[in-house]
C-alpha positions in Angstrom: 96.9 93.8 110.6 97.8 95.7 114.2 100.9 96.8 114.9 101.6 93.9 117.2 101.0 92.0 114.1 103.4 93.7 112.0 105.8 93.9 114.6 106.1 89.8 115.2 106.8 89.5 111.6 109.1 92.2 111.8 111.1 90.1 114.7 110.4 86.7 112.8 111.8 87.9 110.1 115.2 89.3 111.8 115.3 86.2 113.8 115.2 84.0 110.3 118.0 86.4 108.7 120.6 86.3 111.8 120.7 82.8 112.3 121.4 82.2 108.2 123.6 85.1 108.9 125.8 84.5 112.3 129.2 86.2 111.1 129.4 90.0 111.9 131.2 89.6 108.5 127.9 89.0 107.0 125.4 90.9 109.6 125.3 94.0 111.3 122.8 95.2 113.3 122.8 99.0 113.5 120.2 99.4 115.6 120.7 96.9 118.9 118.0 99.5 121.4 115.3 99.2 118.7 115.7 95.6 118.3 115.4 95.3 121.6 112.3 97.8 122.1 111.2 95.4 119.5 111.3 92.3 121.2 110.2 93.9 124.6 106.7 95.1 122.7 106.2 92.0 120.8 106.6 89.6 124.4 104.4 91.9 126.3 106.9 93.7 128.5 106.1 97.2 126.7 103.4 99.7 127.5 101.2 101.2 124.9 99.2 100.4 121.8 101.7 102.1 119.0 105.2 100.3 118.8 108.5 102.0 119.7 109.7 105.1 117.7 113.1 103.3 117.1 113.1 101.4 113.8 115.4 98.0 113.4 117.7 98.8 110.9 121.1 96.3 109.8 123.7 95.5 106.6 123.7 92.3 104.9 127.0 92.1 102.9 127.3 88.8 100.5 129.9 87.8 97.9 128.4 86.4 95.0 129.5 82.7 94.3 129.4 82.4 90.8 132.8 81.7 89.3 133.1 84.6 87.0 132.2 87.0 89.9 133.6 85.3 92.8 134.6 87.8 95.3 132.6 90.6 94.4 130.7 92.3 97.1 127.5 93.8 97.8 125.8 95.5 100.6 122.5 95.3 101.3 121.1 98.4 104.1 117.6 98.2 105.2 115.5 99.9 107.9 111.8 98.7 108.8 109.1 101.3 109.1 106.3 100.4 111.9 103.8 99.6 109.4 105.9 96.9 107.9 105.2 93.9 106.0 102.3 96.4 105.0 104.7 98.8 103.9 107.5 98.4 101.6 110.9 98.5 104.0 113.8 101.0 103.2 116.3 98.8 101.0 119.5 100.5 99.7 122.1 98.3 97.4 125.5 99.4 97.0 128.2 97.7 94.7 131.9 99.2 93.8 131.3 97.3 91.0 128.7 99.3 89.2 129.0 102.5 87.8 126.6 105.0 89.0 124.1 104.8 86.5 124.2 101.0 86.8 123.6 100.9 90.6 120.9 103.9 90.3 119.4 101.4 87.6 119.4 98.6 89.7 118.2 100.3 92.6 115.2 101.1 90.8 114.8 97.8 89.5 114.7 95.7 92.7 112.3 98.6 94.2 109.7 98.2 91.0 110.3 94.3 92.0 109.5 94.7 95.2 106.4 96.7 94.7 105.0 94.5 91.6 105.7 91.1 94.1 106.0 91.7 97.6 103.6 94.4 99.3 102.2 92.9 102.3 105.1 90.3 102.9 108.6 90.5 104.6 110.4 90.8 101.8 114.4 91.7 102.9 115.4 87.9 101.7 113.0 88.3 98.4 115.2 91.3 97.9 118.6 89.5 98.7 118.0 86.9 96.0 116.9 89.1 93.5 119.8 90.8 93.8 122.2 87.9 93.7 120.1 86.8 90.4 120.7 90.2 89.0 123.6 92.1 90.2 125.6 89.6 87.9 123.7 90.4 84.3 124.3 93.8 84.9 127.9 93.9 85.9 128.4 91.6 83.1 126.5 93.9 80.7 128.8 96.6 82.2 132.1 95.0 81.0 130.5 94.0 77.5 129.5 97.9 76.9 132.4 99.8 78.5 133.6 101.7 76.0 137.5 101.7 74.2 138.9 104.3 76.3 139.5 107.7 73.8 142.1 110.5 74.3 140.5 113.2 75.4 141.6 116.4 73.3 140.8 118.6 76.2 139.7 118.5 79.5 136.6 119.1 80.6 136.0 122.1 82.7 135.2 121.6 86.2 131.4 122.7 87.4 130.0 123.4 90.7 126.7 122.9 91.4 124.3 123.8 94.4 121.0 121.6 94.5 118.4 122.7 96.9 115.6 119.0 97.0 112.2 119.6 98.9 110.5 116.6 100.5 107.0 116.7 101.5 108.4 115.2 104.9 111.7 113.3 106.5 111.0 111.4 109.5 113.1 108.4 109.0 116.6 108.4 111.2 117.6 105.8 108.1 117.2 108.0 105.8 118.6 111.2 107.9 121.9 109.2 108.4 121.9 108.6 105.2 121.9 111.9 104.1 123.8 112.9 106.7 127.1 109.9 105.5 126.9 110.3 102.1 127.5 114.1 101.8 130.0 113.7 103.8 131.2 110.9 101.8 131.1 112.9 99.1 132.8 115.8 99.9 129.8 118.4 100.0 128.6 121.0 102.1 124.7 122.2 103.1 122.4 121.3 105.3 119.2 119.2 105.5 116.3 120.3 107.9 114.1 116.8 109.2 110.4 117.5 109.9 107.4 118.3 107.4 108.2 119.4 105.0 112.0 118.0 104.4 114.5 120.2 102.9 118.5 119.3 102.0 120.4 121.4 100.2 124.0 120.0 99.0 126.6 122.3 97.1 130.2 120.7 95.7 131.6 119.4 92.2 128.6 118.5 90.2 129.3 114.8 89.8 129.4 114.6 93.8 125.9 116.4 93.6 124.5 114.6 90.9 125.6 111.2 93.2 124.2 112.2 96.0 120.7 113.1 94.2 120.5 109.5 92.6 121.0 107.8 96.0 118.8 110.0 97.7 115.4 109.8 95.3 115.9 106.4 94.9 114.7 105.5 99.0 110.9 105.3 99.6 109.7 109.1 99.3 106.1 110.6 99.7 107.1 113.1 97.4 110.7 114.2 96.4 112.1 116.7 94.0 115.2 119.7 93.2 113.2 122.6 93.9 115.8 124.8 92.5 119.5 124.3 91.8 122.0 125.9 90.8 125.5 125.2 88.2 129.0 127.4 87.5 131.4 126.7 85.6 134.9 127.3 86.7 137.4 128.9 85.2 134.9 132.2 84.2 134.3 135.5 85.4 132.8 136.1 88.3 130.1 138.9 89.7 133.3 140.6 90.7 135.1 140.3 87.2 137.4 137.8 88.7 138.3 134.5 87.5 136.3 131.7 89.5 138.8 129.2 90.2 138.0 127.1 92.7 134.9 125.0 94.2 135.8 125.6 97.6 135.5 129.8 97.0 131.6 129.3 96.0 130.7 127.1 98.7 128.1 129.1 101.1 128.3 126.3 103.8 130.5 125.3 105.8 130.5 121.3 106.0 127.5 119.7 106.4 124.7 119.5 109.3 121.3 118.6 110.7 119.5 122.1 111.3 116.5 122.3 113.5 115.0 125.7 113.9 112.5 124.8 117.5 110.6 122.0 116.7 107.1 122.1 117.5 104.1 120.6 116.5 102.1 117.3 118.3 105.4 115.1 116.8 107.7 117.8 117.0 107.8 117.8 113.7 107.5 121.5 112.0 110.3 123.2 112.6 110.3 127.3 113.0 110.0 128.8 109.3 111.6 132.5 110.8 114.3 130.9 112.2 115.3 128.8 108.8 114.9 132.3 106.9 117.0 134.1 109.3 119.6 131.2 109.1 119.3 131.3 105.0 119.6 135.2 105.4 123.0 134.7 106.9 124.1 132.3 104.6 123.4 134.7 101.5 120.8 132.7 99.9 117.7 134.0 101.1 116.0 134.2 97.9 115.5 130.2 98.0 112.7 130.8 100.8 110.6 132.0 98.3 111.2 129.7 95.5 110.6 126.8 98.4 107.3 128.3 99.9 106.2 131.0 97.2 106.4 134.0 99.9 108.8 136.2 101.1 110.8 135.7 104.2 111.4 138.2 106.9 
């Protein structure tokens, strides 16, 4: 298929989905330019062979309608690459009422789904169904296993964590506001640098770091992975021989960005490997450059 192929599906397909959808209660399009890039290339008013560098993206949210789950809500996010129906699009689910295990579980479910059923077809309403046929079973099989809750005889002690994930690119503005919500979400700090390759590095409470990592390796990756990472416990001696006491006192970042370091390249897509050592220099973690690219900064 051509891109103008791919691209009237693409339009068909968000055509098909906003009229079952007319509520802004149930659609939102996040993306109104690229839509309209969209329809401008596929009626002929656009220049140029290759589509528009803007990708559609929009929310779904549904209630299911069962009667044992009646009012429970899910949101469905997706963002269309160019080469889609040939390519898989980027789906996310989120539901409050799955645990984290259960929604990173289901996440992976509807994505082996979609790969076993669906490659070379528009697929977001495949996806919507399957995950009004399943989102039930597994909340269900969530009450039916929760455990008797226990008195704890102790607390558990509180643990930081610093995870630095390499990608072997990240082009995808989905996927860059993505990153860019949920560690603010979350509460952590770091920074991710877009381009080839793709690094994010997140640092907070373990349980906020461990969340963010199961959203993020779930979405469609060339290749994604912790590089390095690193856990403290609270509450222990320090370097200095003082008592660590307090996430907030091991955090090397301050909040979270985007970083570019002079973006070159044919896409402006490789970003200035000095300049990221320099800024990892002055953030006091140096010593990741070389577990990243195997050679010492300078």
């Amino acid at each position: 298929m051509s891109y103008l192929e791919w691209a009237e599906s693409q339009l068909a397909e968000i055509e098909l989905i906003t009229s079952m959808f007319p509520s802004d209660d149930e659609l939102e399009l996040t993306e109104q330019l690229a839509l309209a890039e969209l329809r401008n290339y596929v009626d002929g008013s656009a220049s140029g062979d290759k589509p528009p560098p803007s990708r559609p993206q929009f929310i779904i949210k549904h209630k299911l309608d069962s009667s044992s789950m009646e009012g429970t809500e899910f949101i469905l996010s997706c963002s269309y690459p160019s080469e889609y129906p040939s390519v898989l699009p980027d789906i996310t689910v989120r539901c409050s009422a799955l645990s984290r295990a259960e929604q990173t579980q289901l996440q992976a479910h509807l994505s082996k789904y979609l790969m076993e059923n669906c490659q070379g077809e528009v697929c977001v309403l495949s996806a919507l169904d399957w995950v009004k046929d399943n989102l039930h079973l597994s909340i269900n099989k969530s009450l039916l296993l929760a455990p008797t809750p226990k008195k704890e005889s102790a607390c558990p002690q509180e643990v930081f964590s610093r995870l630095w994930i390499y990608s072997h690119h990240i082009y995808n503005k989905s996927k860059r506001k993505n990153i860019l919500e949920w560690s603010k979400e979350l509460g952590l700090s770091g920074f991710s640098m877009p381009g080839k390759p793709g690094i994010v590095c997140v640092e907070g409470p373990q349980s906020a770091c461990e969340e963010f990592w199961s959203r993020v390796k779930v979405l469609t990756w060339k290749k994604i992975m912790i590089r390095h990472r690193e856990d403290i416990t609270l509450d222990r001696q320090g370097e200095d021989g003082e008592t660590v006491e307090s996430i907030d006192s091991l955090r090397k970042f301050t909040g979270f960005e985007e970083a570019m370091f002079d973006p070159h390249g044919n896409r402006g897509n490789h970003m200035d490997l000095g300049q990221l050592y320099q800024f990892l220099n002055e953030k006091g973690c140096c010593d990741v450059f070389q577990i990243y690219f195997g050679i010492e900064g300078r």
